[in-house]
C-alpha positions as CSV (number, residue, x, y, z in Angstrom):
1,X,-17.3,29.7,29.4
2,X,-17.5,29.8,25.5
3,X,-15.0,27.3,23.5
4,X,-13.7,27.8,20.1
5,X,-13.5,25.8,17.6
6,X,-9.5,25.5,16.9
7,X,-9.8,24.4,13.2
8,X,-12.0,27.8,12.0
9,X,-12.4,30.0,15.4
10,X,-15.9,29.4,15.5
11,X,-18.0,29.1,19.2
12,X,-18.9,25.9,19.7
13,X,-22.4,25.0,20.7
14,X,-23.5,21.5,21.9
15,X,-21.9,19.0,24.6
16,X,-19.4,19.9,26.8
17,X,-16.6,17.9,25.3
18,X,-16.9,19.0,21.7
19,X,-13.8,20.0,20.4
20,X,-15.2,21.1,17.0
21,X,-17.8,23.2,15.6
22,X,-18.3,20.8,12.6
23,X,-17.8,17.7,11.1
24,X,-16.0,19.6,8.0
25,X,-14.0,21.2,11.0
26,X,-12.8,18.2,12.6
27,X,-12.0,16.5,9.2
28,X,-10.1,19.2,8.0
29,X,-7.6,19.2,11.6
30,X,-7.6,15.5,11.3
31,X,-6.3,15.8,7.1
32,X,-4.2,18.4,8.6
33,X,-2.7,16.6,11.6
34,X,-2.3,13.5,9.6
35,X,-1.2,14.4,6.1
36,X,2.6,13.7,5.7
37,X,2.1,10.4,7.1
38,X,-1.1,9.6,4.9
39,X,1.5,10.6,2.0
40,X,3.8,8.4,2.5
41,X,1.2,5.3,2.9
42,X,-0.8,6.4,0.4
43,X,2.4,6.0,-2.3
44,X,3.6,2.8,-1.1
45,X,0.3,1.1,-1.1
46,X,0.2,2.8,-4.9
47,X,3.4,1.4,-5.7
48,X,2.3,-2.1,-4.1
49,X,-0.9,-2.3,-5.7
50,X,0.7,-1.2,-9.0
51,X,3.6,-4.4,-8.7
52,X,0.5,-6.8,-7.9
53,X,-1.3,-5.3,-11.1
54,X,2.2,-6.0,-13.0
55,X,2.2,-9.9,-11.5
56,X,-1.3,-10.1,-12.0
57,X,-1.1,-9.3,-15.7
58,X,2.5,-11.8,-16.6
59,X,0.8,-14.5,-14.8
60,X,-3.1,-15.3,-15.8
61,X,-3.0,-18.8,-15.2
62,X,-1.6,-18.8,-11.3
63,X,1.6,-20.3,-12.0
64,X,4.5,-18.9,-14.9
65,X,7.5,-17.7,-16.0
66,X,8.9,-14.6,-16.8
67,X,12.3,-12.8,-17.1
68,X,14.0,-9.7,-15.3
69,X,13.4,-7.1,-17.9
70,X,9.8,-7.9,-18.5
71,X,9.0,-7.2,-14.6
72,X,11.1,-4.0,-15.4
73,X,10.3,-2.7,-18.2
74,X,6.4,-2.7,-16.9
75,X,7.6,-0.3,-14.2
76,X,7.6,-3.3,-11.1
77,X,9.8,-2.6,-8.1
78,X,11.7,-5.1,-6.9
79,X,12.0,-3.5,-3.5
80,X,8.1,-3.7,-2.6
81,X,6.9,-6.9,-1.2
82,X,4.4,-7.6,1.5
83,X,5.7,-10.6,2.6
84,X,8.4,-13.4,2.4
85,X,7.3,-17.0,2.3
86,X,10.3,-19.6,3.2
87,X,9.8,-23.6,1.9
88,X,11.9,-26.5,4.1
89,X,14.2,-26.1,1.6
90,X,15.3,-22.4,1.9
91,X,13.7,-21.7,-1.5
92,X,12.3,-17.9,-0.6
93,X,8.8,-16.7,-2.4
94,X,8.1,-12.6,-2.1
95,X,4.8,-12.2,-2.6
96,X,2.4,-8.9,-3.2
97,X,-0.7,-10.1,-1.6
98,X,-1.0,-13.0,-3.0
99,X,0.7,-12.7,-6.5
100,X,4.2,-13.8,-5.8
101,X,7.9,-14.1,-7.4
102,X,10.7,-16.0,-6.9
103,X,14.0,-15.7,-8.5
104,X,15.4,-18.5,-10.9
105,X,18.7,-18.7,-12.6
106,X,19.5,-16.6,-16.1
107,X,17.3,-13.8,-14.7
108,X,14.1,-15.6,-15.4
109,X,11.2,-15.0,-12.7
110,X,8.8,-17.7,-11.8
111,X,5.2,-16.2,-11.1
112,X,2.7,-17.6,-8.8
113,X,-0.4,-17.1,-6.8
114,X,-1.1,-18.2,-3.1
115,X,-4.5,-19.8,-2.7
């Protein structure tokens, strides 16, 4: 009984439970198979690393301050975070990694960095 490869139509020659002819085969169904989903990751880690760039760059010496429009105007989104970090208090840190931000009063920003 002679399989073919379902990515290019190719027979198949080796072990009995290959499902490909090729590497280059079984990449390609795999980029296929898994390509809307690889989208969408692939933009929001671009987005995330892009905000922890942003923090990065305001705050140099691990602990700062910064207003609204500064975090704005160099493109960060607000919305992106990869974690929340809650003191005894209530006081609530969002952090990229470990670049965080937590909102002050006058729209001012305090920047800091999780060791």
């Amino acid at each position: 009984m002679q399989k073919t490869c379902p990515e290019c139509g190719d027979k198949i020659i080796g072990r009995a439970d290959k499902k490909y002819c090729s590497d280059s085969c079984r990449n390609a169904a795999n980029n296929k198979l898994n390509s809307d989903r690889k989208n969408l990751i692939r933009n929001t880690n671009n987005k995330l690393r892009k905000n922890y760039r942003i923090l990065e760059s305001l705050n140099p010496d691990d602990k700062t301050k910064t207003t609204k429009s500064k975090l704005a105007l160099a493109g960060f989104d607000f919305n992106l975070f990869t974690s929340i970090y809650t003191t005894k208090v209530g006081t609530v840190y969002y952090f990229v990694y470990d670049q965080g931000y937590l909102p002050l009063d006058n729209d001012f920003y305090a920047l800091v960095r999780r060791n």
